[in-house]
LUMPA-921420 format. One record per residue (C-alpha): residue in one letter; residue number from 1; x, y, z. Coordinates in nm, 2 decimals. Layout:
% LUMPA-921420
   milum   guke       px       py       pz
       a    NUM        X        Y        Z
...
***
This chain:
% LUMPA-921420
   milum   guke       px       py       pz
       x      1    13.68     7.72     8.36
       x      2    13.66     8.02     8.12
       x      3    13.86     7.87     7.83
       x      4    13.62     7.61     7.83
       x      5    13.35     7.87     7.87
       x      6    13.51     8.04     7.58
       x      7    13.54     7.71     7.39
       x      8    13.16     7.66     7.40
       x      9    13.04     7.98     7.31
       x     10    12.80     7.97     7.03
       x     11    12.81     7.60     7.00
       x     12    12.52     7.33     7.05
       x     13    12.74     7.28     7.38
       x     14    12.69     7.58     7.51
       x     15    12.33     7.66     7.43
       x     16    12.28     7.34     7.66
       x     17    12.49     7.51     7.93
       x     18    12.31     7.81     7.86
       x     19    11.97     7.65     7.90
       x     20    12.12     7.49     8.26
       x     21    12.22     7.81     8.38
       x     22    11.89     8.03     8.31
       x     23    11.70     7.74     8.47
       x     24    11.91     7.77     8.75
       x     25    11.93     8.12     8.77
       x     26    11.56     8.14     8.76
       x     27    11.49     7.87     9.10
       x     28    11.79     8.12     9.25
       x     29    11.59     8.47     9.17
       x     30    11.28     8.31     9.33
       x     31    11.46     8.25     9.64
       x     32    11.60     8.55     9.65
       x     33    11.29     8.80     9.56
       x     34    11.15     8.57     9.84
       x     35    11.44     8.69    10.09
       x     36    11.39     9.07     9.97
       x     37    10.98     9.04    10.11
       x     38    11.00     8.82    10.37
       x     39    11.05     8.92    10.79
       x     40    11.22     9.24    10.75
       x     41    11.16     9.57    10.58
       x     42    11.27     9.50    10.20
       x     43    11.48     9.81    10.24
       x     44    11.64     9.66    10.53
       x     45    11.69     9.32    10.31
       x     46    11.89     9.44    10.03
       x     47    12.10     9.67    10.21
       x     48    12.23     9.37    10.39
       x     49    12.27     9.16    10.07
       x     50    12.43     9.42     9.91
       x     51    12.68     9.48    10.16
       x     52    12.76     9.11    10.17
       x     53    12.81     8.99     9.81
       x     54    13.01     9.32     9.78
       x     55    13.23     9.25    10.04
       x     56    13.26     8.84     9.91
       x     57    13.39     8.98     9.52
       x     58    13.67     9.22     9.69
       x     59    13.92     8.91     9.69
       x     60    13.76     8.78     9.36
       x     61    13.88     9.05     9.17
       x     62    14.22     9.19     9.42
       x     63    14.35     8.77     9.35
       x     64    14.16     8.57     9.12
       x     65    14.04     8.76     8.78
       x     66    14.24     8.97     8.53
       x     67    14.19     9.30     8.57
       x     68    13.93     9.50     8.36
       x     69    14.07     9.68     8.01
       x     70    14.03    10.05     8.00
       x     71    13.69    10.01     7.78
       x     72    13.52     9.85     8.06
       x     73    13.53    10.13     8.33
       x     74    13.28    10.33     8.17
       x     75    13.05    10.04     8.09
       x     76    13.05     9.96     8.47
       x     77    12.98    10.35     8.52
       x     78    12.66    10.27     8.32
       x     79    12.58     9.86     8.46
       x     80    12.59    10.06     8.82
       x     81    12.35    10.35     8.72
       x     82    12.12    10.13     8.61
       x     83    12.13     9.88     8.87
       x     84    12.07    10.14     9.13
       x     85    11.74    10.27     9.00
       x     86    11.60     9.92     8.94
       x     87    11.67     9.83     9.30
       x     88    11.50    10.10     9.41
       x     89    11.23    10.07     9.22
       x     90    11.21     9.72     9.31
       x     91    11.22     9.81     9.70
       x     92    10.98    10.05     9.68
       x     93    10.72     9.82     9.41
       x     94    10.77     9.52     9.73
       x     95    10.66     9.82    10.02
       x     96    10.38     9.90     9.81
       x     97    10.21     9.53     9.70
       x     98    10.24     9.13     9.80
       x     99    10.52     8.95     9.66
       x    100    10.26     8.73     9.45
       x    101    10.16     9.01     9.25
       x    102    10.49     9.22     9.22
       x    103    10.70     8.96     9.11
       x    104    10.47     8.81     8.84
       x    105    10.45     9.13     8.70
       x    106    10.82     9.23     8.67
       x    107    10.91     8.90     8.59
       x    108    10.64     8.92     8.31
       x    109    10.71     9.21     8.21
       x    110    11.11     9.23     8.19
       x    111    11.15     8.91     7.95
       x    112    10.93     9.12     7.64
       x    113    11.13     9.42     7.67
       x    114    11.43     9.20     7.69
       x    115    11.32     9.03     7.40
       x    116    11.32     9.32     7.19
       x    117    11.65     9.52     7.36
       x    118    11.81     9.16     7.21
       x    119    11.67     9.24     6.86
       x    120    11.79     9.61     6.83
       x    121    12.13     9.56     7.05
       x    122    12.20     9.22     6.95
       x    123    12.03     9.13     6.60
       x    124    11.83     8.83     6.79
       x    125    11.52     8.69     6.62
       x    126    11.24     8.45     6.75
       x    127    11.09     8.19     6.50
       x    128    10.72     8.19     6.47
       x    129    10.69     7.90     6.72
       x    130    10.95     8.07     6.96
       x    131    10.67     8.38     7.00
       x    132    10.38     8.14     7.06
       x    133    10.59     8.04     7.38
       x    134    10.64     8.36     7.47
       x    135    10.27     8.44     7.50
       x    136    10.18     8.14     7.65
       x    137    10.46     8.21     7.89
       x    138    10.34     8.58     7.94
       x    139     9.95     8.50     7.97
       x    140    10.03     8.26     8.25
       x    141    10.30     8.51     8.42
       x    142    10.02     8.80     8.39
       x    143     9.72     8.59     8.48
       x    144     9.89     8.48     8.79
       x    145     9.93     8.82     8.87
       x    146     9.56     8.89     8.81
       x    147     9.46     8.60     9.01
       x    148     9.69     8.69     9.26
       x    149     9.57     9.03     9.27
       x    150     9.18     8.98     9.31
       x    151     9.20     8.69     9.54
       x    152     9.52     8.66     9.79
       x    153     9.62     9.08     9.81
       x    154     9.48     9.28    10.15
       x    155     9.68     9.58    10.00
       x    156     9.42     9.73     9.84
       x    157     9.52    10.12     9.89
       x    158     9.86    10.07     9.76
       x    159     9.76     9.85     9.47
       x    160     9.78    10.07     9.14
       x    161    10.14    10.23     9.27
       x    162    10.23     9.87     9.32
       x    163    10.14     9.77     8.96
       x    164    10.30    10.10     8.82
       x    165    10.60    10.02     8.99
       x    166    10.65     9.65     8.89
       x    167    10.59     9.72     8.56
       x    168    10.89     9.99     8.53
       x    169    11.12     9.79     8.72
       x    170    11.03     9.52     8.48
       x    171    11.19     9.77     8.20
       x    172    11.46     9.84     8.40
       x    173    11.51     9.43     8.41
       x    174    11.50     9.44     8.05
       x    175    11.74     9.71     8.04
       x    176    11.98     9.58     8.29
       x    177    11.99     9.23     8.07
       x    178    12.05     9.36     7.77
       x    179    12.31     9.61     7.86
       x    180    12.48     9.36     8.13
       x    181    12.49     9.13     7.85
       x    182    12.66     9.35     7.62
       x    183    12.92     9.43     7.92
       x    184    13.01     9.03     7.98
       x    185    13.09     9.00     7.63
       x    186    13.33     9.31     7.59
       x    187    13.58     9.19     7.84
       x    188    13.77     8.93     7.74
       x    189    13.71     8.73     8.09
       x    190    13.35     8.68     8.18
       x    191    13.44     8.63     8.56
       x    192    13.58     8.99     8.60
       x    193    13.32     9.14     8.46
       x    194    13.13     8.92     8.73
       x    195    13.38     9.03     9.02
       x    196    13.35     9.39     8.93
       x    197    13.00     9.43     8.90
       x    198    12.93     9.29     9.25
       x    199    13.18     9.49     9.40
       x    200    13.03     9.82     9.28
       x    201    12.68     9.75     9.25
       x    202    12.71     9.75     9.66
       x    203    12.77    10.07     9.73
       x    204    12.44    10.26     9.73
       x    205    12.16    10.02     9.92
       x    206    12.40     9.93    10.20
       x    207    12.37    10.31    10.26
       x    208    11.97    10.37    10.22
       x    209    11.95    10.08    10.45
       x    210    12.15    10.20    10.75
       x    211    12.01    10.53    10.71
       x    212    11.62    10.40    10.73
       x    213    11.73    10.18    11.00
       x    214    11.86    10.45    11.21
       x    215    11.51    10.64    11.20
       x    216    11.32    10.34    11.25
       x    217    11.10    10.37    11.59
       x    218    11.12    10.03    11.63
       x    219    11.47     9.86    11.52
       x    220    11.51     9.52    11.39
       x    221    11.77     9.31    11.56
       x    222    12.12     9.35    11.32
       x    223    12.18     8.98    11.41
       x    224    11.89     8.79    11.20
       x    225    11.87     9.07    10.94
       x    226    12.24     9.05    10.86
       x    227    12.20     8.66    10.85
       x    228    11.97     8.68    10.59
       x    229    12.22     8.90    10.42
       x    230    12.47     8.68    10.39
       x    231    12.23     8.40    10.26
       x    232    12.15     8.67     9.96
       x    233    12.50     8.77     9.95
       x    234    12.57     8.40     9.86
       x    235    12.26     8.36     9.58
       x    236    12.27     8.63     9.43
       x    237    12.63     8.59     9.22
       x    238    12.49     8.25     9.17
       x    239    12.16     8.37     9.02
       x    240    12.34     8.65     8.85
       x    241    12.61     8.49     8.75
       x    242    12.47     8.22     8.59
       x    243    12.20     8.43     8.38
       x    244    12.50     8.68     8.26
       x    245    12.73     8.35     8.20
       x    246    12.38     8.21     7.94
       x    247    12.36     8.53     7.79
       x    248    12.70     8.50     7.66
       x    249    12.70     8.13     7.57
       x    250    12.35     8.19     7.41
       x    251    12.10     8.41     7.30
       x    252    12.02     8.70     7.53
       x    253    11.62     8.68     7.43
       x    254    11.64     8.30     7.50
       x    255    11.82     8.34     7.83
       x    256    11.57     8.63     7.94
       x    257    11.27     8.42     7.83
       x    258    11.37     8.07     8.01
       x    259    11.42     8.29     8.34
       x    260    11.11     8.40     8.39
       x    261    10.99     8.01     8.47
       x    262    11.10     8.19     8.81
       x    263    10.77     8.27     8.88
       x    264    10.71     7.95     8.89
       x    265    10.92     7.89     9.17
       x    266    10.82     8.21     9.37
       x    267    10.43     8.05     9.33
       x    268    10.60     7.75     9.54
       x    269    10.82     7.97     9.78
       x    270    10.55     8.14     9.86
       x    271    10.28     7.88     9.92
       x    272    10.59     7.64    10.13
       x    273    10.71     7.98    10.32
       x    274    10.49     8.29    10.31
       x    275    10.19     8.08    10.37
       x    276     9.98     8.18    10.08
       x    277     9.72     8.00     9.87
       x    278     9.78     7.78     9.61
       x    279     9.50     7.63     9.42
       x    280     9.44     7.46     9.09
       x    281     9.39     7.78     8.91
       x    282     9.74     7.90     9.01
       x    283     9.87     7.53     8.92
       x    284     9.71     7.57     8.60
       x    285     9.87     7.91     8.53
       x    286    10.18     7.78     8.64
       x    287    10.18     7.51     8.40
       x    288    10.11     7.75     8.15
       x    289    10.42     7.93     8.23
       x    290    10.62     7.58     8.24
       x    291    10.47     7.54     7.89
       x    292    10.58     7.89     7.74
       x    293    10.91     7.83     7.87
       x    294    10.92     7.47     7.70
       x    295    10.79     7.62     7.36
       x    296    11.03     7.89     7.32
       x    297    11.34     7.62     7.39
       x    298    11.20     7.34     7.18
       x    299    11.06     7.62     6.87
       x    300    11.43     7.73     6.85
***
């Protein structure tokens, strides 16, 4: 699997790999964001993921992958930092607002940033055509968010620290992109890169988590909540994976861009499961995302 990988790198082969995997990894994030703010405390969530996809990539990288080249130890140092204060950030932006307006937002926002991180790390460039997708793509993201915002959210209180919050973790999205992106391609094998990273970026939520579950009055069963773990242990290398994997077989900016159709999916995750409203205005915006997405791919 990674000769071939390797093989297709850069080639019309591998930008159509590339497109399969940020479509895929953007129906995976939508499930997982979903996971992160639905029964239990979001905290609560992601502690249990963590602690489960870290504990599925020890024998990934102890038997399967080559081991990392010295260079790469202080670019994990750096992937983990990073990833750390985006989760939290993203916790706290999902205690604060609904999922239907925090997730547009990020979402919306981390694909521009990422956009131009890929122009100053990576030399990318759209064509003309390529930035008319990605404002139709960002007009629908945001207007969903608007919509979402004036008609479907009780939180009213907690509404501008919700917005603040989604709109730095989108940077931090954009950040961790770029820079993950860069780390993928300076190790020789894209899987240990892969194995690493979930190993280490376990660490720190796993331990916020039991800590806020031990001064919780009321206690969620360990049961369900570490079941829900385990199904977010499983998606998120998948979802991860496949983005980091389209980021080296293709444009970063591209990848990024394609992803954010994930909203799209979250719109339906949360009208099938979270019970919320879906109406032709939201369809509409939806489409308009769809249509940003379709834009950038076909203007390339």
């Amino acid at each position: 699997m990674t000769e071939w990988l390797l093989s297709i790198e850069g080639t019309e082969t591998g930008h159509s790999v590339a497109l399969g995997l940020a479509l895929m990894a953007a129906f995976l994030h939508a499930v997982f964001g979903a996971l992160q703010k639905g029964r239990h405390d979001p905290w609560l969530t992601r502690g249990a993921i963590d602690i489960s996809y870290m504990t599925m990539a020890i024998p990934f990288l102890l038997f399967v992958v080559p081991w990392p080249e010295p260079h790469m130890w202080p670019i994990f140092a750096a992937v983990w930092v990073i990833h750390v204060i985006y989760k939290l950030l993203q916790a706290w932006a999902y205690s604060k607002g609904a999922f239907t307006v925090v997730y547009p937002v990020v979402r919306g926002t981390g694909p521009l940033f990422t956009v131009i991180g890929a122009y100053l790390i990576f030399g990318e460039t759209f064509t003309g055509a390529q930035w008319v997708g990605v404002a139709v793509l960002l007009s629908g993201i945001f207007g969903l968010a608007i919509y979402n915002m004036i008609f479907l959210v009780p939180e009213r209180e907690t509404l501008n620290a919700a917005l603040g919050l989604a709109v730095l973790t989108g940077l931090f999205v954009a950040l961790y992109t770029t820079y993950d992106a860069y780390g993928i391609r300076a190790t020789a094998d894209p899987f240990t890169f892969l194995a690493w990273f979930f190993m280490i970026d376990g660490f720190v939520m796993p331990i916020i988590a039991a800590l806020r579950w031990q001064r919780m009055a009321h206690r969620p069963a360990l049961g369900p909540l570490m079941a829900r773990g385990f199904v977010g242990g499983l998606i998120a290398p998948l979802s991860f994976g496949a983005i980091m994997l389209a980021t080296r077989l293709d444009k970063v900016g591209e990848a990024a861009v394609l992803r954010e159709t994930s909203t799209v999916f979250a719109a339906i995750i949360g009208w099938l499961f979270l019970k919320e409203t879906v109406g032709p205005r939201r369809i509409a915006l939806m489409a308009l995302i769809a249509l940003g997405a379709v834009i950038v791919e076909v203007g390339g």
